[in-house]
N, C-alpha and C positions, 0 to 999 in steps of 0.2 A: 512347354518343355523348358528348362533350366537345366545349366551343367555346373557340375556341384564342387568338380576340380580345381575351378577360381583363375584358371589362365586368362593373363591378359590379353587383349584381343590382338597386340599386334602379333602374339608371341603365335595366336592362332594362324593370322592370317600367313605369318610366315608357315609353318608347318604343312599348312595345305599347300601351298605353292611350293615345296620340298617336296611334298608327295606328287605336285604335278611335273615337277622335272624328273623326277624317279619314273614316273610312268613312263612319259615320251623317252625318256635314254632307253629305256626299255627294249624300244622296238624302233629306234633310228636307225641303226645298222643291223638289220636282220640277217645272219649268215643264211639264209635262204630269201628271195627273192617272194617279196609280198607286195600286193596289191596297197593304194593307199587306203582302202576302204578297210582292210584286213589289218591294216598297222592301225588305224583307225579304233577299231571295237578291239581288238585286245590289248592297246594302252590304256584304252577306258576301261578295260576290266579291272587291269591291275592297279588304275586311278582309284578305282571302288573299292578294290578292297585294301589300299593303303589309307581313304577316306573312313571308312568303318570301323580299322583299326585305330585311326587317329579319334575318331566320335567315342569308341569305348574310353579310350583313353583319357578323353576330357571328362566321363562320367556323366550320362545326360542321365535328369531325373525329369518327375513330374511332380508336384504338387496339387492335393485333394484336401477338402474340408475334412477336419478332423472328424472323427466318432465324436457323437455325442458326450458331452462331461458327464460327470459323478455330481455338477452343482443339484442341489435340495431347494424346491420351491414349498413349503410348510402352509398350507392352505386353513387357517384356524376358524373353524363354523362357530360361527354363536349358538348354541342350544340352552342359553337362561328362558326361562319362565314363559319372559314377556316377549319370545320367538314364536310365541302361541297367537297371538294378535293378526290380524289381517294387514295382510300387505296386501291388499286389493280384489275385489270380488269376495269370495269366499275362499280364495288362498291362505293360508298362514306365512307369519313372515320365514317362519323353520321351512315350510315346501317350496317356497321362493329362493330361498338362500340353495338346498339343496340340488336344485332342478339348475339353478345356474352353476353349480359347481359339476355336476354329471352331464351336462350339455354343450357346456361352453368350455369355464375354466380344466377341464382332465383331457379332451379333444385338443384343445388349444397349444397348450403345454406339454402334453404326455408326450411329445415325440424330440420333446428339446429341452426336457427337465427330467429331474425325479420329482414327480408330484405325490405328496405323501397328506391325507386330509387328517387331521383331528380337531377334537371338542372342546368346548369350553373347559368344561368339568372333568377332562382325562388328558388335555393333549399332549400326555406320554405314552401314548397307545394311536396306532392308525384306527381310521375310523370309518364306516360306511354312508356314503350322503343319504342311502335311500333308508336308512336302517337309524337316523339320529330324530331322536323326539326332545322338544323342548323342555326338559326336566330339572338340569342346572338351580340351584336356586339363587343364585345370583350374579351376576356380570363382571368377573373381577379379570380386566384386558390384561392389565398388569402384572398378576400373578399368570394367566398363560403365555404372556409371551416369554414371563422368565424361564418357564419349563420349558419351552419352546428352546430357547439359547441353550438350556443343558444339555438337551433331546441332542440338538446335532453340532454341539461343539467338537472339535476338529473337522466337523465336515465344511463344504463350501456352499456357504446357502445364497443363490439367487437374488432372495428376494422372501417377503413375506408377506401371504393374501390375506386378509382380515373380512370376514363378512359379518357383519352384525349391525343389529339397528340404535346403536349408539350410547342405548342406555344404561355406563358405568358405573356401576356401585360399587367399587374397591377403595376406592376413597383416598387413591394413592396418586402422584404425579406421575403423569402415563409418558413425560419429555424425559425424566432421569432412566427410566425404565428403556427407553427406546432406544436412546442414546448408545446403551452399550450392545446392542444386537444387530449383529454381523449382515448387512444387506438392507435394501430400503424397505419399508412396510407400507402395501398397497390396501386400503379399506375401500372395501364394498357395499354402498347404502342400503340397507334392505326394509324400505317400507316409509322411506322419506315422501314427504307430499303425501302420505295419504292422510286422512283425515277421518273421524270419526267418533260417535258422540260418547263423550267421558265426563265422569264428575267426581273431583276428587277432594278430601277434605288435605290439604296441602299442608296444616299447620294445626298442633294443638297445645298450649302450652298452661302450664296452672303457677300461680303464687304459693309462696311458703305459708304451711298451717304455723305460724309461728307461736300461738296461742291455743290451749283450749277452748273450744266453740269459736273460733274464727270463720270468717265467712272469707272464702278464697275464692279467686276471679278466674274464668278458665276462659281463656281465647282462642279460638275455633277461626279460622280460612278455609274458605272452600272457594273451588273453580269450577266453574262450566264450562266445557269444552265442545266443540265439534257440531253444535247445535244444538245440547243437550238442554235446551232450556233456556229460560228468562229467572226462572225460582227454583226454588227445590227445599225439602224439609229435612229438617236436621232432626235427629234424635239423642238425647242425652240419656246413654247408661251409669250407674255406679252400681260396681261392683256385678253388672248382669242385670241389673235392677235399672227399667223405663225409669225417666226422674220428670222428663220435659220433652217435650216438642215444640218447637219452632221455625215459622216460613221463612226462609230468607232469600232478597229479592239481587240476584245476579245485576253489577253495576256494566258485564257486556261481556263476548265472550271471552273467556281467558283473564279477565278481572277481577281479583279473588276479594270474597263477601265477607265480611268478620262479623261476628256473634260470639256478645260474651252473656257467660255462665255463672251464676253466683252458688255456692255449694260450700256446704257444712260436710267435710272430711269427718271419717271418725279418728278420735282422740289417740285409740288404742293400738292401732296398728293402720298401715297404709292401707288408701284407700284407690281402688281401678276405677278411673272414669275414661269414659267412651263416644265418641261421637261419633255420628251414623248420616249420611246423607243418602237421602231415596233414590237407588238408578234410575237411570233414564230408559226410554224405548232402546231396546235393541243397544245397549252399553255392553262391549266384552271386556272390560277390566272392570271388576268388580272389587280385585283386593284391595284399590285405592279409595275405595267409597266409607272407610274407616280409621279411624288413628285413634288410639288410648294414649293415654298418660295417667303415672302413678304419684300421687301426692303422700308423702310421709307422713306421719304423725307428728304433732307439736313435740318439740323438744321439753328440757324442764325449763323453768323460770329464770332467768339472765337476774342472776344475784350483780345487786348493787349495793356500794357503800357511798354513803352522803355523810363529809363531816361541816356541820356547822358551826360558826362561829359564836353563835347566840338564835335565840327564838325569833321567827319574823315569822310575817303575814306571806313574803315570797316563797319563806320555805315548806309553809305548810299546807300554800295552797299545791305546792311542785311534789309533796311526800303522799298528797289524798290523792292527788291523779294516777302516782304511780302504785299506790298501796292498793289503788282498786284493775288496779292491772292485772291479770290472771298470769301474763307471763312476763313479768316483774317480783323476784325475792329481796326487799329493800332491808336494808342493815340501816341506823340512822346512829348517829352519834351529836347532841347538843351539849355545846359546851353554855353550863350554868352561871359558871363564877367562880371565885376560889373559897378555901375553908381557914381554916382557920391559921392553918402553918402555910399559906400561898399556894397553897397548890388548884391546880383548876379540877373543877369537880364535872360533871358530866351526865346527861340523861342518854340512857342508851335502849333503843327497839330493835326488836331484830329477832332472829332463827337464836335460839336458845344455843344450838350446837356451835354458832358462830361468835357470840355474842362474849364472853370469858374475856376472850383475844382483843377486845376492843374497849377493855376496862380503861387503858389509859389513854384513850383518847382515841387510838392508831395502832394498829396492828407493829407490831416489833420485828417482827422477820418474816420471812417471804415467802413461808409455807401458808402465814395465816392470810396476808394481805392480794397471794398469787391465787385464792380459791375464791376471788369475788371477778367479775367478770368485768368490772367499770368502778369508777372513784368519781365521787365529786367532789371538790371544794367550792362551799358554798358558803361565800362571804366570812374566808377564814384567811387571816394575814399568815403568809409564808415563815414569818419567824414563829408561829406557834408549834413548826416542823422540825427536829432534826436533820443535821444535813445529810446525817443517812437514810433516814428516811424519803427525802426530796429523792433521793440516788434512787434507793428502792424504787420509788416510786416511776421515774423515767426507765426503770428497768421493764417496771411491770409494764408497761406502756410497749416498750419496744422488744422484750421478750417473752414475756407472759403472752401478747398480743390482746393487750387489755383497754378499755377507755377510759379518757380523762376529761372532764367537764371543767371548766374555772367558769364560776357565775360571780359576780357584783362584785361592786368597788371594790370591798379590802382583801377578795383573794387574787383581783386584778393590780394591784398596786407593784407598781415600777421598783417602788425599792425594795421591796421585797422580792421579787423573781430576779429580776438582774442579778446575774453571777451565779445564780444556783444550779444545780441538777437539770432542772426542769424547764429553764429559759429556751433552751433549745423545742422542745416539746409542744410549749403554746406556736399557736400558728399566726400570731402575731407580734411584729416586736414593739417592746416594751416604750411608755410612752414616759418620758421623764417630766410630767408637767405635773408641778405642784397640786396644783384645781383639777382634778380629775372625771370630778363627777358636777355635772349640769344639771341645776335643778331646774323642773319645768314652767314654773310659774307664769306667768302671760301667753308663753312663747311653746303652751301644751300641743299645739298643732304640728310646731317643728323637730315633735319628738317620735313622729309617725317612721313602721316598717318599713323601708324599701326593698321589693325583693330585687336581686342580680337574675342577669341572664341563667348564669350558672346556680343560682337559686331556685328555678322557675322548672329546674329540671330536674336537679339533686331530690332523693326519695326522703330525704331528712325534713324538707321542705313541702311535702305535695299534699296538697290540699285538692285535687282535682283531677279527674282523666287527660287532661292536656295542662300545656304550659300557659293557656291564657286565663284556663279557669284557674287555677295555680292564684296568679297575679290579681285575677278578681275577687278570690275571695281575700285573702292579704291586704289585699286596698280596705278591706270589710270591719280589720281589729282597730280598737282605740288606740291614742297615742303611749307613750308609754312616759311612766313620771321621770325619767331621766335616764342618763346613760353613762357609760363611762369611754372616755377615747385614750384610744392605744393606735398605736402604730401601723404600717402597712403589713400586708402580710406576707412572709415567708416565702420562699421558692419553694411550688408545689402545693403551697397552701391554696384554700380556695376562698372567698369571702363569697357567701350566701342571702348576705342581706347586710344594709346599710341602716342608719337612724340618722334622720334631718337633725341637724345640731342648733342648738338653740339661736347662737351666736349667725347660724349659716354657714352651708354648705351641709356636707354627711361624716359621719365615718363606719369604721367598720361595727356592726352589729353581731352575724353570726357566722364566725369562718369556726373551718376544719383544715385539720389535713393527716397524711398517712405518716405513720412515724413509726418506722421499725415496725414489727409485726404489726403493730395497734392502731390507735387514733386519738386524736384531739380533738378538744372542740373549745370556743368562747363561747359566752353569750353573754356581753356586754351592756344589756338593760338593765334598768331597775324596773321593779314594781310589773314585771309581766302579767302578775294574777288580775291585772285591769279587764287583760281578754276575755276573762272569766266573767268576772264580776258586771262590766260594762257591756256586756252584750248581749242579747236575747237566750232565755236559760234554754232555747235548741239548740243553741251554735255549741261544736262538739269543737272549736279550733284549739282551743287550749289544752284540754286534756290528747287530742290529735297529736299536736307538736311534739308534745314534751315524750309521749309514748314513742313517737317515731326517735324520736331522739337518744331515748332508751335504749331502741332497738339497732340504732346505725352505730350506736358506742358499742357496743357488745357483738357487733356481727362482725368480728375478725378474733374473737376469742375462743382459742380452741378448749376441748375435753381433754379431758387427761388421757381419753380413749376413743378417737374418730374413726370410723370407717368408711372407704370411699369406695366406690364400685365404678368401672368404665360406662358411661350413659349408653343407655340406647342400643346394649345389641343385637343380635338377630342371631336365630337360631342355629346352632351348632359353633357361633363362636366362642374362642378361647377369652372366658372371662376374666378381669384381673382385679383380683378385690385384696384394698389395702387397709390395713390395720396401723395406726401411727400412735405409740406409746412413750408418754410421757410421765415424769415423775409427781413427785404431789409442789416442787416448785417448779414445774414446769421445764425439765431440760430431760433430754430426748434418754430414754432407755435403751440400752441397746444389749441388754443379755434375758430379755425377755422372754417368756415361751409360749406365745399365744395360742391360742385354740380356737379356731373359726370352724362353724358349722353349717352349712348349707343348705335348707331345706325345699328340694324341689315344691315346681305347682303340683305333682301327684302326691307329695308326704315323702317320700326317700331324702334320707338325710347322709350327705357325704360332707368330709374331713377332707378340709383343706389345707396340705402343707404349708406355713408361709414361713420363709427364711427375710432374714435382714436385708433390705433393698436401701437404706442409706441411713448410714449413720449418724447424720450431723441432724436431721429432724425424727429420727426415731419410727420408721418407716417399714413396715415388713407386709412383704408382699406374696402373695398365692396364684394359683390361675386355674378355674374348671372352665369344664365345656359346657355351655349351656345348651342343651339338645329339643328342649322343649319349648313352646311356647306360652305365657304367663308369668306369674309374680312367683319369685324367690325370694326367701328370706334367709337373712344373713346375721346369726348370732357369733359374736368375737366376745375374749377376754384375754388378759394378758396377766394373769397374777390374784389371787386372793384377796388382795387389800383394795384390789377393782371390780366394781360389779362389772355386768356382762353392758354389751351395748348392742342392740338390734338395726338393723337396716332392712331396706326392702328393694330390690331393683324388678323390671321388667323386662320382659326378650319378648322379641316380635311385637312391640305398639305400632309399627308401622310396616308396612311393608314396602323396602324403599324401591325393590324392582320393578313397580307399578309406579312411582311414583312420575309424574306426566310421562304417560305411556308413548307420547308422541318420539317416534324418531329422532334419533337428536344427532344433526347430522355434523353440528360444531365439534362433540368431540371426537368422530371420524375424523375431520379435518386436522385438527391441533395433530391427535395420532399419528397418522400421514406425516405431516408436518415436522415433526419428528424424528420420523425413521427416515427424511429424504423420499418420500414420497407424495402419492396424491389421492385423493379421496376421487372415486369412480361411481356413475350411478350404474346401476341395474344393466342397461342398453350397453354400457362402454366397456364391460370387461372383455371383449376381442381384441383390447390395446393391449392388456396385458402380456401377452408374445412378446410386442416389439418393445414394451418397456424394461421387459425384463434380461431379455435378451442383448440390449442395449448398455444392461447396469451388469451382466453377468460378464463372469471372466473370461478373457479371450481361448478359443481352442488353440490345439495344437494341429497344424496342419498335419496330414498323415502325406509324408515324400517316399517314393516308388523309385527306385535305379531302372534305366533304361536298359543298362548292357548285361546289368547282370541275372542272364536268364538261359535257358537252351536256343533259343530262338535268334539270340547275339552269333553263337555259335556256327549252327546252321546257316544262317546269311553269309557269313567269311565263307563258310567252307562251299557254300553252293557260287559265290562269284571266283572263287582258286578255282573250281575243277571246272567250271564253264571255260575258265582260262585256259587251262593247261590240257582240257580236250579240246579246243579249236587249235592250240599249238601242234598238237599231235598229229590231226587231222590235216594243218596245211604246209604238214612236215618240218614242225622245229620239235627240238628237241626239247 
């Protein structure tokens, strides 16, 4: 009992001691003659009831624990896919999950929460634990708990129970997400520490068909899990089509095994390849025993221009390696001599359609020079260029997104590039020494490759499955008959290989580097066709090189018309496929009206709207829903004066909610971690009461008035008339 009037206590204690001098005056001088035992009980009468009136007076109350609140405890079940799996015996992890929530967690909390359960896949709807089956097709924590925060904004949530076996596939940061959701978030493990035999192909990836008839390399991972084995056999499909079978020997469990695939894509359109690993005894995830990947068809041929300074044995061993290229369209341009009035004359090969434009030497403007995809200068001195030209040229380089080769002395000469366009461009600076070029004579041995670390790894440079064979076979080419020395290179440049310098010491051999959209490259030798020439006629290093080389100058040079698709989705997601238009000198279009068409894997073909998504790269974007599983194909144009250009993507190559089906009990934690809570096993959710109850908002006491009531009443009135009939009775008035 509390008195809620707030009198200080002396002011009390006086007022009772007021009521006790008021009682005894009372009955001190009784005009009738009383006993003291009789003045006695009727001053205490009227003690009591000037006490009772002074008790109401001060207002006694009581204090009770409030009614339970209105706070929301939001209990979200996992029901993705891989809730199917055992969580021990013959349980499923979905009947474990469910049997703790109707047992424990609604008993526990129902009588001190609003406990309210939903699903992965609805939790904007209450849900039944006995009534939820594992159907979800995928795990996205992220996406429910935002609906979760709509569901009960304004209301006062507790607290939020998480039950799931860990397995995230939203692909989202699940700490910015938590952050802003009202009360801590408690995860439930559901199926942590069990174990059980699984084998899964973890990883499948293929190389670019960059050429017709390429042989592309496809790298396959697999995992044995849970006991599932020491080996297991893989199967290679294309297209639906057995192609190979192979053992592969598990390095332990949980060790993933790599097997590569060698395979001829067809030309014509993308091709599906598949890898298949044989279950084990008694394995319940089966959708991981598989991964596809779709390999594109070869593009067209990466047109190149080569202008020469004159006829050499360098250049024409560097034009038969590339002319027998398949995807290689070489333009050549040799300058002869002059005629008769000084002018320089010229031998020109090449694409008939391209070939006009290149009468004088070099393309004039930038329609013609922006539709080759790479330039070389090959032993041509810089003043046989116009300085608009030079310009053009670091244009094409840095907006076109095109490559630049400088081979041999006189297109490497100091006086010449210094000050021009293009100085910026090479990825080495310029070397002012008169003697440039060192001839090899005695001193042939000091003219050998050195590769760099960063050579050893670069794809320009690879001669082998790793960085050692790389450097072994490179140690393998003859020396080279001289070279020429320039400068260190560049910020951001990289230098790939070094040449022993006659005199002693190195310099730099082959750098690159990225320059505006494009790239550069040196190559500072002479007489490279040695490699050719001087080596066993198997050795393929020469023609290798120079094709890779081909291919790293040209592989930042876009289409007039690219289309990009999001990798990798899964079925029913919002696909986003972009269409990027460009003009015939390469700058962005932006009042295009493309036409993208989509043809599912059953034939139905849908129209995809794509509006302008950025203007400064010519960029327009669409979005379907991909609902099925297999290959789409994706035909765009943007214009008439554009043929069309095809693509191909896949939905569902993998299924990532299988992917290690094992509990994963770390992103529980991080989750937890997040919301200001804690990740619970199985056994501990009977903490959850005091945790919650602990993090929830305080009640409101519920206070009770003592006096005011009939029973206040009645009490006065029964101690006055006790009084005033004993007065009667012992005759006062």
């Amino acid at each position: 009992m509390a008195l809620a009037a707030g009198f200080p206590a002396w002011l009390v204690a006086l007022l009772v001691g007021v009521a006790a001098a008021a009682a005894y005056a009372a009955y001190s001088r009784p005009i009738v003659p009383l006993s003291a035992g009789r003045r006695v009980v009727l001053s205490a009468l009227r003690l009591a009831a000037l006490l009772l009136l002074l008790l109401f007076l001060l207002e006694p109350v009581t204090t009770e624990p409030g009614p339970a609140s209105d706070a929301v405890v939001p209990v979200l079940l996992d029901n993705s896919r891989s809730m199917r799996l055992p969580a021990g015996g013959s349980a499923r992890r979905i009947d474990r999950a469910a049997a703790l929530v109707r047992d424990e967690i609604l008993p526990a909390l129902g009588d001190r929460f609003d406990v309210e359960v939903a699903t992965l896949d609805a939790p904007e709807a209450p849900a039944d634990p006995d009534a939820v089956e594992p159907r979800a097709p995928r795990t996205d924590l992220a996406a429910a708990i935002e609906a979760l925060a709509r569901r009960y904004e304004g209301r006062t949530v507790a607290g939020i129970v998480v039950l799931s076996d860990g397995g995230d596939t939203g692909g989202r940061d699940l700490r910015h997400v938590v952050e802003g959701v009202a009360g801590p978030v408690y995860t439930v493990g559901i199926g942590l520490g069990e174990a059980f035999p699984d084998r899964e192909v973890t990883s499948l990836t293929a190389g670019d068909a960059a050429v017709v008839e390429s042989v592309v390399e496809l790298g396959a991972e697999v995992v044995l899990r849970g006991g599932a084995g020491d080996a297991s056999t893989l199967r290679l499909f294309e297209d639906g089509r057995l192609v190979e079978v192979r053992r592969v020997a598990s390095p332990g469990d949980g060790v993933p095994a790599r097997a590569v695939f060698r395979v001829s894509p067809r030309p014509d359109a993308a091709t599906l390849y598949t890898v298949e690993v044989a279950a084990a005894a008694a394995e319940p995830a089966l959708e991981n025993n598989r991964r596809s990947v779709l390999v594109q068809p070869p593009g067209r041929p990466r047109r190149v221009l080569m202008i020469e300074g004159s006829p050499g044995h360098e250049h024409s061993f560097l034009k038969r390696s590339w002319l027998s290229d398949p995807g290689v369209a070489l333009d050549a341009v040799v300058r002869k001599g002059q005629n008769a009035g000084g002018q320089h004359t010229f031998y020109v090969q090449g694409d008939p359609r391209r070939t006009p434009a290149l009468a004088a030497g070099y393309p004039r403007d930038r329609r013609a020079l922006f539709g080759y995809d790479a330039v070389v200068f090959a032993n041509i001195e810089a003043g046989f260029f116009q300085p608009a030209q030079l310009a053009m040229t670091a244009d094409f380089v840095a907006e076109r997104g095109g490559g630049l080769l400088l081979l041999g002395s006189t297109s490497l000469a100091a006086q010449g590039l210094r000050g021009s366009a293009l100085e910026n461009v090479v990825p080495l600076a310029l070397s002012d020494r008169e003697r440039s070029v060192s001839a090899a004579g005695r001193f042939a041995n000091r003219n050998r490759l050195l590769l760099t670390n960063d050579g050893a790894v670069h794809p320009l440079m690879q001669l082998g499955a790793t960085a050692d064979e790389t450097r072994a076979r490179w140690g393998e080419v003859p020396a080279l008959a001289g070279s020429t020395s320039l400068g260190t290179s560049r910020p951001g440049a990289s230098v790939l290989a070094l040449v022993g310098r006659p005199e002693g010491g190195s310099s730099p051999l082959v750098a690159v580097q990225r320059y505006g959209r494009g790239r550069s490259m040196v190559f500072a030798g002479e007489a490279a066709w040695r490699w050719k020439m001087l080596m066993p006629a198997e050795s393929r290093i020469y023609d290798t090189f120079w094709r890779q080389v081909a291919r790293w100058l040209t592989g930042l040079a876009p289409e007039r018309q690219t289309l990009s698709v999001a990798p990798a989705p899964a079925p029913g997601d919002l696909v986003e496929i972009g269409l990027r238009v460009l003009d015939a000198e390469y700058r962005a279009v932006t009042d295009a009206a493309p036409l993208i068409e989509v043809t599912t894997p059953t034939g139905v073909v849908h129209t995809v709207d794509a509006v302008l998504a950025d203007r400064g790269s010519g960029r327009y974007a669409g979005r379907l829903r991909a609902d099925l599983d297999g290959v789409y194909r994706v035909e765009a144009s943007a214009g008439p004066d554009l043929a069309s250009v095809t693509e191909w993507f896949l939905v569902g190559g993998a299924d990532a909610e299988f992917a290690d089906p094992r509990a994963d009990a770390q992103v529980l934690e991080r989750l937890a971690a997040a919301g200001g809570g804690r990740l619970l096993a199985a056994g501990e959710v009977r903490q959850l009461r005091g945790l919650l109850a602990a993090a929830a908002p305080a009640r409101e006491p519920l206070v009770r008035a003592l006096w005011h009531g009939a029973w206040s009443f009645v009490l006065v009135l029964v101690v006055l008339t006790a009084e005033w009939s004993l007065r009667r009775a012992w005759g006062l008035r």
